[in-house]
N, CA and C atoms of all chains as a GROMACS GRO file, in nm:
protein
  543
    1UNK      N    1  -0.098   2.305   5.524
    1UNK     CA    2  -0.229   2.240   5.508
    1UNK      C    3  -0.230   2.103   5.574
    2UNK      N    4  -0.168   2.032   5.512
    2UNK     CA    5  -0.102   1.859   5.540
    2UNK      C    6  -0.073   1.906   5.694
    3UNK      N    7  -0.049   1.987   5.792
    3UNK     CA    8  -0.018   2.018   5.949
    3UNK      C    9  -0.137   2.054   6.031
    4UNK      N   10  -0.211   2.138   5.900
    4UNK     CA   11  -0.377   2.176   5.979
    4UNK      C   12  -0.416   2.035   5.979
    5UNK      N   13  -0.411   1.939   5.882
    5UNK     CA   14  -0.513   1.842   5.894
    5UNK      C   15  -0.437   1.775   6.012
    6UNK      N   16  -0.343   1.722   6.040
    6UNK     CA   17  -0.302   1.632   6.167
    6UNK      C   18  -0.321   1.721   6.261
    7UNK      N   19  -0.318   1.888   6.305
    7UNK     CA   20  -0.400   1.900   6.453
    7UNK      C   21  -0.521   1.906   6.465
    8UNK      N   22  -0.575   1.917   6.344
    8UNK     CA   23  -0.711   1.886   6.376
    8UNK      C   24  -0.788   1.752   6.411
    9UNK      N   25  -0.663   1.641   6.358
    9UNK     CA   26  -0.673   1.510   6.424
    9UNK      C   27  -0.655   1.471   6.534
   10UNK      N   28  -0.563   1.565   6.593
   10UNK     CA   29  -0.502   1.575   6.699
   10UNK      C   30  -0.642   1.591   6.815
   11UNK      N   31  -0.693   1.680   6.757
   11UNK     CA   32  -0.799   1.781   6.824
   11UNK      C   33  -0.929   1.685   6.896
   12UNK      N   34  -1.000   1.630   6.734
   12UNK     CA   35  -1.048   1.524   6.777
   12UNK      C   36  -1.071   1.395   6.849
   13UNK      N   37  -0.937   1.369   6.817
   13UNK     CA   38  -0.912   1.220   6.939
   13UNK      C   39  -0.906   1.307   7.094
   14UNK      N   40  -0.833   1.413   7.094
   14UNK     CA   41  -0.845   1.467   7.275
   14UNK      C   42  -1.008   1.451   7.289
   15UNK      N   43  -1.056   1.531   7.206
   15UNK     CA   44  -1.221   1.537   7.216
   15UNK      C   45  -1.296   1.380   7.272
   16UNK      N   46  -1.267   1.314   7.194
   16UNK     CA   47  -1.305   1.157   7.186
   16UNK      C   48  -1.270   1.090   7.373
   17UNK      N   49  -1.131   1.136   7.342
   17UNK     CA   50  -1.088   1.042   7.458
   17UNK      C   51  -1.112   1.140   7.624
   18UNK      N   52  -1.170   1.218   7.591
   18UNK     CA   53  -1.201   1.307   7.753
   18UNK      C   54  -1.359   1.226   7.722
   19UNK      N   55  -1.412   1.206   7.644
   19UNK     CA   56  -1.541   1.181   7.654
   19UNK      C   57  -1.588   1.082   7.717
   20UNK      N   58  -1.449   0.944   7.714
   20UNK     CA   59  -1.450   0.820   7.734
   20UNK      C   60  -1.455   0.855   7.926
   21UNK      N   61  -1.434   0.962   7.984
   21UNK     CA   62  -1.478   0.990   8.074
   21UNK      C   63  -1.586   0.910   8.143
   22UNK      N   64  -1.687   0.947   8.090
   22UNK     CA   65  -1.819   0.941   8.055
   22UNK      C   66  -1.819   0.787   8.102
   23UNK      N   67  -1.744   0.678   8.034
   23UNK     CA   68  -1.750   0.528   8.038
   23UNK      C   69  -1.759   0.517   8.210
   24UNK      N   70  -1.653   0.584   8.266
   24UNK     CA   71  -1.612   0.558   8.405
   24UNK      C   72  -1.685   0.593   8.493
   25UNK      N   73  -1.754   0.695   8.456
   25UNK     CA   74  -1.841   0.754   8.526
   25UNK      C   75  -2.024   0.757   8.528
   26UNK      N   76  -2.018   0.694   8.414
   26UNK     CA   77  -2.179   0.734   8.372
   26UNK      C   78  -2.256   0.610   8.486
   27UNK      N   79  -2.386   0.669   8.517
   27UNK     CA   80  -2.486   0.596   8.615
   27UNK      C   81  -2.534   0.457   8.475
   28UNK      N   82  -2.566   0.503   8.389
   28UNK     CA   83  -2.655   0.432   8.364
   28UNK      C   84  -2.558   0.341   8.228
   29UNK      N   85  -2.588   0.219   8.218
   29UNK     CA   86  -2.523   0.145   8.090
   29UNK      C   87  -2.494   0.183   8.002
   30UNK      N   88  -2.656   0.252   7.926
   30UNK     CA   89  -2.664   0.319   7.813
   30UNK      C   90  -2.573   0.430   7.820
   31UNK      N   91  -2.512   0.486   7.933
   31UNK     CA   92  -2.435   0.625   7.942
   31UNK      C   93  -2.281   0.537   7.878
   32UNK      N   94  -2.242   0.490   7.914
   32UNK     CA   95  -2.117   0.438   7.861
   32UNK      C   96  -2.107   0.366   7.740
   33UNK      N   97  -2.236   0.321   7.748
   33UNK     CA   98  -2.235   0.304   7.518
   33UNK      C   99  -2.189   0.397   7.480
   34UNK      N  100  -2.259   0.544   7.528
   34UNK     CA  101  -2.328   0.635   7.407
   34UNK      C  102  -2.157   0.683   7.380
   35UNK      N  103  -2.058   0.653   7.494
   35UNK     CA  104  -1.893   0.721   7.498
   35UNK      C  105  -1.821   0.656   7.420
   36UNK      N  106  -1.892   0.517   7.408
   36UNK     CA  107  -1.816   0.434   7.306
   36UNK      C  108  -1.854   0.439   7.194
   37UNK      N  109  -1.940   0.506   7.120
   37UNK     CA  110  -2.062   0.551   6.999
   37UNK      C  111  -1.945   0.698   6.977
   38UNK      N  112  -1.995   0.764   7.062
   38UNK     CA  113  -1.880   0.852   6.998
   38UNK      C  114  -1.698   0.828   6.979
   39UNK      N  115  -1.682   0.710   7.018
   39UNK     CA  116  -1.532   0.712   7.018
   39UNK      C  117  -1.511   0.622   6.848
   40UNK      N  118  -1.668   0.609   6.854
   40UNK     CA  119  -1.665   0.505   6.693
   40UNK      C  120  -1.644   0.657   6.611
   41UNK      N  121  -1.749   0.744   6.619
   41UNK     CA  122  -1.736   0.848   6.513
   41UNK      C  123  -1.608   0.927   6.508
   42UNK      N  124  -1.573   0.952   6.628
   42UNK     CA  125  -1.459   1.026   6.607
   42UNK      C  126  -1.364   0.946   6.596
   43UNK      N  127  -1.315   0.798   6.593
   43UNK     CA  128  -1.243   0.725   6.533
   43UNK      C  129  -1.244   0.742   6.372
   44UNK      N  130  -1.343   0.730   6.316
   44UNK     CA  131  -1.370   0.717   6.182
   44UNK      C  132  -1.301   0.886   6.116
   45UNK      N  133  -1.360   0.958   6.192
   45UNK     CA  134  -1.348   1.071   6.183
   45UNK      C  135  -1.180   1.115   6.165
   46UNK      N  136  -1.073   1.080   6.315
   46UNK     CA  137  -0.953   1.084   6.273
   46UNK      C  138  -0.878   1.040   6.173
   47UNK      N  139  -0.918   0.888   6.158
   47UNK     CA  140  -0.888   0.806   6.033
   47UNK      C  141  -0.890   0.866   5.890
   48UNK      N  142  -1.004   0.902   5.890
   48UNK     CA  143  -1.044   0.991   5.721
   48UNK      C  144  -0.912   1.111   5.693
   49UNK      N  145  -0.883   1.189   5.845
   49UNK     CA  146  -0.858   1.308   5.823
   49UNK      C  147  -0.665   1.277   5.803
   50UNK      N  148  -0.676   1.174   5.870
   50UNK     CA  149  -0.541   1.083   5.807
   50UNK      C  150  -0.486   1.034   5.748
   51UNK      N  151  -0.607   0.914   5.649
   51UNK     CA  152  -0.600   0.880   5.509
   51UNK      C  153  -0.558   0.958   5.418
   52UNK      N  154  -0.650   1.085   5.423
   52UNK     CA  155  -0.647   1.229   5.306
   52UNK      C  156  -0.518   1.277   5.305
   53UNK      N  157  -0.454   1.267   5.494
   53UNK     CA  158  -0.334   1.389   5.458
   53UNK      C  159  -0.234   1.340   5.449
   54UNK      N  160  -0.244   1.183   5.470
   54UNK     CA  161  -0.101   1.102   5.434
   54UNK      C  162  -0.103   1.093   5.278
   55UNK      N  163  -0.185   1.008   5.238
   55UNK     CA  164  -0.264   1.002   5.074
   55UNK      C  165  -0.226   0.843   5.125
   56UNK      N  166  -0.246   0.810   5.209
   56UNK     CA  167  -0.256   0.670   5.274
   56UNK      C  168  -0.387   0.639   5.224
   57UNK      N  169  -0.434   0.508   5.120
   57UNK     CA  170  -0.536   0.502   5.106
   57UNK      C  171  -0.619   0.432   5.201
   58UNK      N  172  -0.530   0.301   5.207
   58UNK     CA  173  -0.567   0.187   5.369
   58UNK      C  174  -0.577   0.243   5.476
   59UNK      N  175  -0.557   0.371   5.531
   59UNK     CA  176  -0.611   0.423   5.615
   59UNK      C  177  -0.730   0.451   5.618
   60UNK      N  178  -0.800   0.509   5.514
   60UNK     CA  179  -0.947   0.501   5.498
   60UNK      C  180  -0.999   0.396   5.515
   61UNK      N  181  -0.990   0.298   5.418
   61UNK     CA  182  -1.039   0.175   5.497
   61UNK      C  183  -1.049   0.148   5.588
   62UNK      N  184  -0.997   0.179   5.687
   62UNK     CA  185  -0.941   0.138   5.821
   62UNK      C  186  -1.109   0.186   5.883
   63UNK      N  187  -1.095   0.337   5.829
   63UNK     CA  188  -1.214   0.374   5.885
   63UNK      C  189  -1.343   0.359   5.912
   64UNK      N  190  -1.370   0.290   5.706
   64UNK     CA  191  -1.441   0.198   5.707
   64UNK      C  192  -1.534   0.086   5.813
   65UNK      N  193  -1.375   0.032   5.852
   65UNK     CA  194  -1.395  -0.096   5.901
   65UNK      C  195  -1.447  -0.072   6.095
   66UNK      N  196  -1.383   0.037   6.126
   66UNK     CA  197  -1.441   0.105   6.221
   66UNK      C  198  -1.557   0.128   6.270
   67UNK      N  199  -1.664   0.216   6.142
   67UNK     CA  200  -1.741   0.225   6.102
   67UNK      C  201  -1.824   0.156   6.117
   68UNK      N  202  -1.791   0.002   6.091
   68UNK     CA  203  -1.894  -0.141   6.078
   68UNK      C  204  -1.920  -0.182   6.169
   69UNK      N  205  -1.763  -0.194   6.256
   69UNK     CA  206  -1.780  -0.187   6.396
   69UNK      C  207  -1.860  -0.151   6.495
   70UNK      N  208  -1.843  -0.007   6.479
   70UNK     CA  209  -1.929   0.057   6.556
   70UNK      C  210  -2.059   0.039   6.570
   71UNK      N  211  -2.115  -0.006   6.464
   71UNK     CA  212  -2.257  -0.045   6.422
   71UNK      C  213  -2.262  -0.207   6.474
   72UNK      N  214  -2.170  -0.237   6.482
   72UNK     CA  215  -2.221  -0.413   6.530
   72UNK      C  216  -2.191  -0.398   6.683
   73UNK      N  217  -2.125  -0.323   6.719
   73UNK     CA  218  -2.159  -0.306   6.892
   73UNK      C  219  -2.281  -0.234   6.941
   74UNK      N  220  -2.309  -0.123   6.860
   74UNK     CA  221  -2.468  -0.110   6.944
   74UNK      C  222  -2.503  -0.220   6.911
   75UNK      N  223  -2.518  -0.294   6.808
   75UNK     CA  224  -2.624  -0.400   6.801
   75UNK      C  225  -2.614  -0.492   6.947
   76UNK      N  226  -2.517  -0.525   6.965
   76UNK     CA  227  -2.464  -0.648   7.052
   76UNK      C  228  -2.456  -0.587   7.221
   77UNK      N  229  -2.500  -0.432   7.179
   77UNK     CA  230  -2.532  -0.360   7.373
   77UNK      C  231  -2.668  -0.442   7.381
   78UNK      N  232  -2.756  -0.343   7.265
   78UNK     CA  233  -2.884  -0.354   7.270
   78UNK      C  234  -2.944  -0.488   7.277
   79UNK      N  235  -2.842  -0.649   7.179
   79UNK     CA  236  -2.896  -0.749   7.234
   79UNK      C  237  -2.856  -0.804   7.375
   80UNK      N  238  -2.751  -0.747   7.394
   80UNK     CA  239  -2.722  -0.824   7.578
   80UNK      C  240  -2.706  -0.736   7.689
   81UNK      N  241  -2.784  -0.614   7.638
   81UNK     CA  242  -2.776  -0.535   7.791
   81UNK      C  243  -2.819  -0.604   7.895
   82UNK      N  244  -2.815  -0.560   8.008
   82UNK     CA  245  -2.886  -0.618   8.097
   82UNK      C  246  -3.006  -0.557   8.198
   83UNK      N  247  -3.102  -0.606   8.174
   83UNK     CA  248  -3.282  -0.598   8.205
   83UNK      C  249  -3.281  -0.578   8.364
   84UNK      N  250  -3.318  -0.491   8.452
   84UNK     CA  251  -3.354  -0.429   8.558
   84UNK      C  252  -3.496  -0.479   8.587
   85UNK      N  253  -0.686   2.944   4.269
   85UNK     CA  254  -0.818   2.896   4.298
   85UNK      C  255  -0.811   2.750   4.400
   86UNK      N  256  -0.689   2.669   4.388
   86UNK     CA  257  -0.672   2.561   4.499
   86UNK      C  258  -0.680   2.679   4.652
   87UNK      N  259  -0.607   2.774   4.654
   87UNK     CA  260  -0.605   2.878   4.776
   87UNK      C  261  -0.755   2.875   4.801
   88UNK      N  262  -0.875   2.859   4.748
   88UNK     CA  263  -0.969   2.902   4.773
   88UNK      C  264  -1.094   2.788   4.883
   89UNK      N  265  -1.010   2.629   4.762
   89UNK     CA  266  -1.026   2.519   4.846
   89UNK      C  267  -0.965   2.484   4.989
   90UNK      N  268  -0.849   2.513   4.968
   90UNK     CA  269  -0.788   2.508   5.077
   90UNK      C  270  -0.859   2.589   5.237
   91UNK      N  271  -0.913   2.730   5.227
   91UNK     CA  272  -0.981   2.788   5.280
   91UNK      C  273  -1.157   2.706   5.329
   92UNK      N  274  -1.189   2.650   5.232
   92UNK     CA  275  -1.282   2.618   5.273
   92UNK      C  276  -1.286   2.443   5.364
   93UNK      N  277  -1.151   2.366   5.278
   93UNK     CA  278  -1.147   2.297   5.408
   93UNK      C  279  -1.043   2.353   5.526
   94UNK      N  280  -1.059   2.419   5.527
   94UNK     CA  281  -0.982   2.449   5.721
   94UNK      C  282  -1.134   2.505   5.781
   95UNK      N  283  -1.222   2.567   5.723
   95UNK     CA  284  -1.341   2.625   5.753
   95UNK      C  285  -1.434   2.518   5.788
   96UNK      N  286  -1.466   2.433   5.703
   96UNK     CA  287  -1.552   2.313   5.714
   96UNK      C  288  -1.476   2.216   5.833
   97UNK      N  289  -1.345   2.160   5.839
   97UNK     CA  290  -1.306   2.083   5.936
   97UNK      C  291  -1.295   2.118   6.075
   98UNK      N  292  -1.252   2.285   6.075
   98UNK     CA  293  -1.273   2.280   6.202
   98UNK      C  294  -1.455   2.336   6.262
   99UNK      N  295  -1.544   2.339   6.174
   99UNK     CA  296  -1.658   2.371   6.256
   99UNK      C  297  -1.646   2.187   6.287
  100UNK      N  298  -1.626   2.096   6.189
  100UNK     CA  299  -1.634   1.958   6.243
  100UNK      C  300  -1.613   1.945   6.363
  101UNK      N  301  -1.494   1.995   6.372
  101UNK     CA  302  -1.382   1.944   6.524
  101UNK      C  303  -1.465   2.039   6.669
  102UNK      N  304  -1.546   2.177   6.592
  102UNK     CA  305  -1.561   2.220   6.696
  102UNK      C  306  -1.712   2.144   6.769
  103UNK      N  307  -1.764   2.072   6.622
  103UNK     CA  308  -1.899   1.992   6.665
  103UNK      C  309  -1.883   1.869   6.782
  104UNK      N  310  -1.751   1.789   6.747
  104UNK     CA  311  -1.706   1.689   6.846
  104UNK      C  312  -1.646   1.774   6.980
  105UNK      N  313  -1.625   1.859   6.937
  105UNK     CA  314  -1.614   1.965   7.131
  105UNK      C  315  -1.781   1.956   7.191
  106UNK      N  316  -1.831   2.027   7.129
  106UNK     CA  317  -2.007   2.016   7.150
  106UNK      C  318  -2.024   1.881   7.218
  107UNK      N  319  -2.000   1.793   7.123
  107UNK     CA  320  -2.056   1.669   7.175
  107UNK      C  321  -1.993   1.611   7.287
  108UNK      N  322  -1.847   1.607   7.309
  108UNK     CA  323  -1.807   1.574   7.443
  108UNK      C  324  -1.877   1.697   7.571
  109UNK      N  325  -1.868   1.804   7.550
  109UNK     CA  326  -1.901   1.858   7.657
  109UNK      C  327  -2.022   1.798   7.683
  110UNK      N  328  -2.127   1.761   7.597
  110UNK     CA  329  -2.267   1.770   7.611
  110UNK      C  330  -2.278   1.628   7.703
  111UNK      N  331  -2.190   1.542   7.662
  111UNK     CA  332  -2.213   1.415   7.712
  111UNK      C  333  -2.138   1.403   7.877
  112UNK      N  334  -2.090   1.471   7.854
  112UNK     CA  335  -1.990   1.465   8.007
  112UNK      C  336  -2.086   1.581   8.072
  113UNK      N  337  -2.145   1.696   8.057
  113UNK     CA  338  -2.232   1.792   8.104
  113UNK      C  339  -2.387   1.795   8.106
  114UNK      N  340  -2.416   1.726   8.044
  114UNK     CA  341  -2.568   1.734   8.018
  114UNK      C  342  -2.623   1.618   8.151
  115UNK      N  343  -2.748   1.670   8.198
  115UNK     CA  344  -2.784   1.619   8.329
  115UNK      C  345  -2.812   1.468   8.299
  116UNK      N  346  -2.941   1.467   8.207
  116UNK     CA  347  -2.978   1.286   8.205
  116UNK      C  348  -2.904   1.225   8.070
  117UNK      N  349  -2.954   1.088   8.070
  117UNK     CA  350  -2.923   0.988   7.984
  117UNK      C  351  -2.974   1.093   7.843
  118UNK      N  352  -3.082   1.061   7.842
  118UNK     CA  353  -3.159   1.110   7.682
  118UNK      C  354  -3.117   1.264   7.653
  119UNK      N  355  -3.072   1.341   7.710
  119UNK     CA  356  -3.015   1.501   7.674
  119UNK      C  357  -2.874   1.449   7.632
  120UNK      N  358  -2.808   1.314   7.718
  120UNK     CA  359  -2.653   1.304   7.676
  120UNK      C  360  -2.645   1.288   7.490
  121UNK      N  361  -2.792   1.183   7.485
  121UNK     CA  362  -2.757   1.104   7.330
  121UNK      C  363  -2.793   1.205   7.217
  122UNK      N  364  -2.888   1.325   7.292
  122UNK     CA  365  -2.884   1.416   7.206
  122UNK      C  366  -2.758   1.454   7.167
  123UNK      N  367  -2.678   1.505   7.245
  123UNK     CA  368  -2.545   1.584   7.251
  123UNK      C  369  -2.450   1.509   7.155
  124UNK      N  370  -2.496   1.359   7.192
  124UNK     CA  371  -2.411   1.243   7.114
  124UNK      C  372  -2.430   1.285   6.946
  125UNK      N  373  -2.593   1.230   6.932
  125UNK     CA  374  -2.574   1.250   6.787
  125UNK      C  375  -2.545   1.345   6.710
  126UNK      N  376  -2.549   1.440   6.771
  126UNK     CA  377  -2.500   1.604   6.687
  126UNK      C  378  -2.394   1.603   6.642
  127UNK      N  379  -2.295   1.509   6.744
  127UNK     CA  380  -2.169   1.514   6.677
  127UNK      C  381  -2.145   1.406   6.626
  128UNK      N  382  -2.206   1.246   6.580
  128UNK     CA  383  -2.212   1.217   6.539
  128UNK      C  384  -2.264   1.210   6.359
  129UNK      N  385  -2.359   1.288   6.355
  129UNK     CA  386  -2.395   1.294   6.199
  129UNK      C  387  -2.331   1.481   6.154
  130UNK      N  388  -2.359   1.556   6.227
  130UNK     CA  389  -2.325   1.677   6.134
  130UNK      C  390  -2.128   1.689   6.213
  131UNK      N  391  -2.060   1.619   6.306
  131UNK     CA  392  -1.953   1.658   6.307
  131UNK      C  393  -1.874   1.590   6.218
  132UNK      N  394  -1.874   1.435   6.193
  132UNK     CA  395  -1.828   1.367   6.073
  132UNK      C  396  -1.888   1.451   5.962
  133UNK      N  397  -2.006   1.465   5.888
  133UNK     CA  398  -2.018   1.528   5.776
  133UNK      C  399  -1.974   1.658   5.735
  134UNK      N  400  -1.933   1.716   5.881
  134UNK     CA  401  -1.861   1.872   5.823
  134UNK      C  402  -1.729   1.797   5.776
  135UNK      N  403  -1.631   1.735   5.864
  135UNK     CA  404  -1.495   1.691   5.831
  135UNK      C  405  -1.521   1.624   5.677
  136UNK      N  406  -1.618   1.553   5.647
  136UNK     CA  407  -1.590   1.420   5.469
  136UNK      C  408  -1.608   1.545   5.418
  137UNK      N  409  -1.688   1.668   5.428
  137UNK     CA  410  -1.732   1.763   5.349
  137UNK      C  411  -1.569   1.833   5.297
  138UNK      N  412  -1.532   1.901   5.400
  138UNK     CA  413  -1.380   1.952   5.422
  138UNK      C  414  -1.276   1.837   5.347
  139UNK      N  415  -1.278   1.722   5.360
  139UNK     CA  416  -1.139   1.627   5.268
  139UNK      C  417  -1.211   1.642   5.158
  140UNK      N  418  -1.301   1.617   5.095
  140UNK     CA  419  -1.381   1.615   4.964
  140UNK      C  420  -1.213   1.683   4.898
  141UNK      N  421  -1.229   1.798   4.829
  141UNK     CA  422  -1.144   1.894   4.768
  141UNK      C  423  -0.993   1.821   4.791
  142UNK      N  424  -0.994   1.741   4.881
  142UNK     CA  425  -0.849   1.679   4.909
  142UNK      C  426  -0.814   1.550   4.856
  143UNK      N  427  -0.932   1.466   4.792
  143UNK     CA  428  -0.923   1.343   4.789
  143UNK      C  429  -0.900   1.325   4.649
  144UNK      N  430  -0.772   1.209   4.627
  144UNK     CA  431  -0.707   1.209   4.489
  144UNK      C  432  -0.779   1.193   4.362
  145UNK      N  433  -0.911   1.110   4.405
  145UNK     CA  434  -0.984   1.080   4.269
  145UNK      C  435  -1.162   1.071   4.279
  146UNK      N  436  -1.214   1.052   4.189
  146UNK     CA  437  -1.338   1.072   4.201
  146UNK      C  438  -1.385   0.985   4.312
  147UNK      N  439  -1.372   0.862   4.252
  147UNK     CA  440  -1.395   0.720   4.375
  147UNK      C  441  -1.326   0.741   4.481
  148UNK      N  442  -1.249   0.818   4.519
  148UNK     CA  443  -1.186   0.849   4.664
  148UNK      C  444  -1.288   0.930   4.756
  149UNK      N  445  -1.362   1.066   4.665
  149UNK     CA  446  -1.457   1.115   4.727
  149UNK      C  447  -1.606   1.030   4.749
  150UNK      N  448  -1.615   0.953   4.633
  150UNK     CA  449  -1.716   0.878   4.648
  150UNK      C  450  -1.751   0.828   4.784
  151UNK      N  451  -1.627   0.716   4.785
  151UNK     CA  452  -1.610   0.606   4.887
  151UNK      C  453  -1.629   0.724   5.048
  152UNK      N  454  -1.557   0.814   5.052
  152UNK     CA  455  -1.561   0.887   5.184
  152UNK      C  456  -1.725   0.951   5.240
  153UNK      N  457  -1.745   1.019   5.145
  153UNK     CA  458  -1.936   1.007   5.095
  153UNK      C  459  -2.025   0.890   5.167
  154UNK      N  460  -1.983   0.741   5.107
  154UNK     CA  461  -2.051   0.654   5.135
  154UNK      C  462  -2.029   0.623   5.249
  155UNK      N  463  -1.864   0.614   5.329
  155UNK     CA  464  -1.856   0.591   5.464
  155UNK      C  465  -1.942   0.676   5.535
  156UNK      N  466  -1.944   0.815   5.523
  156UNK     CA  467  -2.032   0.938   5.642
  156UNK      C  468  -2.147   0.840   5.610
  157UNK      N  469  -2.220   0.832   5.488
  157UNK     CA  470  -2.383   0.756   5.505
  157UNK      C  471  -2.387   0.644   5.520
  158UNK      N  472  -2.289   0.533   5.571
  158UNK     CA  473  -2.264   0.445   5.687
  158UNK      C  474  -2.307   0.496   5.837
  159UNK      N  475  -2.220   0.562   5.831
  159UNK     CA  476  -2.193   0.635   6.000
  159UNK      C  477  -2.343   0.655   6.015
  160UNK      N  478  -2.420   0.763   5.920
  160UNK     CA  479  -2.558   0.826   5.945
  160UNK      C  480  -2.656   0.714   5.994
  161UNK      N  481  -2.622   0.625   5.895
  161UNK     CA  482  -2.732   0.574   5.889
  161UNK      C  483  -2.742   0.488   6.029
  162UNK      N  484  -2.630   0.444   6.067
  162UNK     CA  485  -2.631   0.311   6.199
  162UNK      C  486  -2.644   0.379   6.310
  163UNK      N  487  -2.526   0.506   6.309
  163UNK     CA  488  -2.565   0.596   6.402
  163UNK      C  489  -2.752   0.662   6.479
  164UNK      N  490  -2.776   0.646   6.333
  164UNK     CA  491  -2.932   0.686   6.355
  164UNK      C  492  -3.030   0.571   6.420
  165UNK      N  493  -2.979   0.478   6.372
  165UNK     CA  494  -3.035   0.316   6.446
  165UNK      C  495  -2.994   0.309   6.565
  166UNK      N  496  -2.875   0.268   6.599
  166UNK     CA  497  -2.828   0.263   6.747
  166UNK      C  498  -2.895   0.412   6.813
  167UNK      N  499  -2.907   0.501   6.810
  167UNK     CA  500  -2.948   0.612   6.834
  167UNK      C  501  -3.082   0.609   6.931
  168UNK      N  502  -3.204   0.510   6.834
  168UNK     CA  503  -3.322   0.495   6.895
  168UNK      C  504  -3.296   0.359   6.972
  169UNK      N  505  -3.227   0.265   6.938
  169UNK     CA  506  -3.208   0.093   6.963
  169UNK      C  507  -3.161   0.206   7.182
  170UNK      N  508  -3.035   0.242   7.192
  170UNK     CA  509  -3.014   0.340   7.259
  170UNK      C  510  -3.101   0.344   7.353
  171UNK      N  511  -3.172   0.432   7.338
  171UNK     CA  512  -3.277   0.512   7.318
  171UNK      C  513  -3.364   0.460   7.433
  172UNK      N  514  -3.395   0.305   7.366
  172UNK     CA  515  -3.493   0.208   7.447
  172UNK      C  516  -3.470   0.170   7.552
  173UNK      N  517  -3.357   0.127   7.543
  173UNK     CA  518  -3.296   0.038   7.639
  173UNK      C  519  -3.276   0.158   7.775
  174UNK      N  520  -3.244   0.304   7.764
  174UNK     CA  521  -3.187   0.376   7.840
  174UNK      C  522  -3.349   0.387   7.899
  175UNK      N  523  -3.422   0.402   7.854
  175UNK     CA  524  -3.569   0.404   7.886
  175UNK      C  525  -3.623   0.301   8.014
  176UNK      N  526  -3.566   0.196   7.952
  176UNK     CA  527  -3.593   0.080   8.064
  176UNK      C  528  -3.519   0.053   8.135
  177UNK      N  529  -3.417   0.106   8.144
  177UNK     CA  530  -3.379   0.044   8.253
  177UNK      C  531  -3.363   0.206   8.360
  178UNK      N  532  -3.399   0.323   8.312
  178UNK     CA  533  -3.377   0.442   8.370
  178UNK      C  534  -3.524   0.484   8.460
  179UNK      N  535  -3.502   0.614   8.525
  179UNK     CA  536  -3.627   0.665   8.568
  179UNK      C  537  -3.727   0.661   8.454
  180UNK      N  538  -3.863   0.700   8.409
  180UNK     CA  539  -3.936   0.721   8.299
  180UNK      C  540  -3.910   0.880   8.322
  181UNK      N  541  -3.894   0.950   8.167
  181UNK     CA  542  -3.855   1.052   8.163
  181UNK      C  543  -3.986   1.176   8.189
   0.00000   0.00000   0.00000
């Protein structure tokens, strides 16, 4: 069980980090947020599935704090993108 | 009857994991900006909520599930903000769709 949950962590971060693709490549600004938006969820996402299977509780937190993160960087695209 | 939990999180986590497949392909495959953030949020709100759904049954104490609960409706909720905030900005500074 405790082995399903770490490849499925496993699974996710590959997911996450082919996406970050996307950063290098995308035309438009907003295209390389949206890679870093998902690298917030599926951050949070690995974290949880890590917390649970270690019984690490501060790992959750971690995720938490991720979480907050993630939410104060869109804020801080959307206030300083830059206007065309 | 734990055999039974156990079953249902390997069931619930990996449709999660298979939702964050969805969403990378969609974002790396999908033609414009606004089809990408679709692709985005899908796996943003229902691929995290399949996975908290799946640890639920795993988590040591009540307030353990709680707290994991309240993180996904973190995620939902900002996710859903940045989503349209997003949204705008890809608008203006892109072709008009």
């Amino acid at each position: 069980m405790i082995n399903y949950l770490y490849a499925a962590a496993a699974f996710i971060l590959a997911m996450v980090a082919l996406g970050l693709l996307r950063v290098f490549y995308g035309p438009a600004e907003a295209d390389r947020m949206m890679a870093v938006q998902l690298l917030g969820t599926g951050g949070v996402a690995v974290l949880l599935i890590v917390g649970v299977a270690a019984a690490v509780p501060a790992v959750v937190d971690v995720g938490l704090m991720l979480a907050l993160l993630a939410a104060f960087v869109a804020v801080a695209f959307v206030t300083y993108a830059p206007r065309t | 009857m734990p055999h039974a939990l156990d079953v249902f999180t390997v069931i619930t986590v990996s449709s999660g994991a298979v939702l964050f497949l969805a969403g990378t392909v969609g974002l790396l495959r999908f033609p414009d900006t606004l089809t990408r953030l679709h692709a985005l949020t899908k796996a943003d709100n229902l691929g995290l909520g399949l996975v908290v759904l799946g640890l639920l049954p795993l988590a040591q104490s009540r307030l353990d599930g709680l707290k994991l609960i309240s993180i996904w409706l973190l995620v939902q909720l900002s996710g859903a903000i940045a989503a349209q905030l997003i949204a705008n900005v890809a608008r203006q500074e892109g072709p008009p769709p």
